[in-house]
C-alpha positions in Angstrom: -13.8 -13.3 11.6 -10.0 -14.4 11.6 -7.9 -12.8 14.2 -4.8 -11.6 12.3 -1.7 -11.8 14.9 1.7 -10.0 14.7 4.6 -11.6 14.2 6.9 -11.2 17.1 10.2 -11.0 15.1 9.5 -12.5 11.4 12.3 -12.0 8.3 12.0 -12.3 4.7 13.8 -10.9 1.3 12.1 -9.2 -0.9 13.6 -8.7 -4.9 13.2 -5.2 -5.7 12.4 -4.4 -9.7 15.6 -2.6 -9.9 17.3 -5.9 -9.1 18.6 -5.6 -5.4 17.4 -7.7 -2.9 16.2 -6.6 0.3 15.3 -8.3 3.7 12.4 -7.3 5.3 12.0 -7.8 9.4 8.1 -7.9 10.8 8.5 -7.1 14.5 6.8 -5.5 17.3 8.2 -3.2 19.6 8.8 -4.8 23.3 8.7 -1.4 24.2 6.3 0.5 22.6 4.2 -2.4 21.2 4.2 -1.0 17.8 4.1 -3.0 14.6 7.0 -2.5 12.4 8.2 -3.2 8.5 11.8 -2.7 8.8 13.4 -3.0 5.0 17.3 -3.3 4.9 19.5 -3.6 2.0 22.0 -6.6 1.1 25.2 -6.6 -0.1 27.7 -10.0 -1.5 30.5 -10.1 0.7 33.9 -11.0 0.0 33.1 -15.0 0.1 30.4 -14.3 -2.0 27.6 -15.0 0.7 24.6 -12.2 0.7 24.7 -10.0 3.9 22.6 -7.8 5.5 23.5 -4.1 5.4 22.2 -3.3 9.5 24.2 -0.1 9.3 21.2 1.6 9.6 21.7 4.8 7.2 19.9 2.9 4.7 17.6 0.8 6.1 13.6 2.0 5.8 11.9 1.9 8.8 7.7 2.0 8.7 5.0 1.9 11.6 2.0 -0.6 10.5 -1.1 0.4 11.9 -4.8 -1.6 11.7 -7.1 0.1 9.3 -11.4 -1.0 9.8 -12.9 -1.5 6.7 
């Protein structure tokens, strides 16, 4: 059996089919030791470089929990 390990802080975009692109941060809590998908939109700023929106109010935060088959 493979042991699947948690990424400690991992980030990737992900292009959504509406067309917006969204970066997606695998982390686990130092705290709580939760798993978490954290999905934040992006946005071209005025150099016309894509950004991170980390505002917060509309970033989409979800707890990943191990399911046994």
């Amino acid at each position: 059996m493979t042991e699947f390990k948690w990424q400690s802080d991992n980030w990737t975009s992900i292009d959504t089919e509406e067309g917006e692109v969204w970066d997606m941060n695998l982390y686990k809590d130092d705290i709580t030791d939760e798993c978490r998908l954290v999905f934040y939109p992006t946005f071209i700023n005025d150099k016309g470089k894509r950004e991170i929106d980390t505002s917060g109010s509309n970033s989409k935060i979800y707890k990943v929990t191990e399911e046994s088959e």
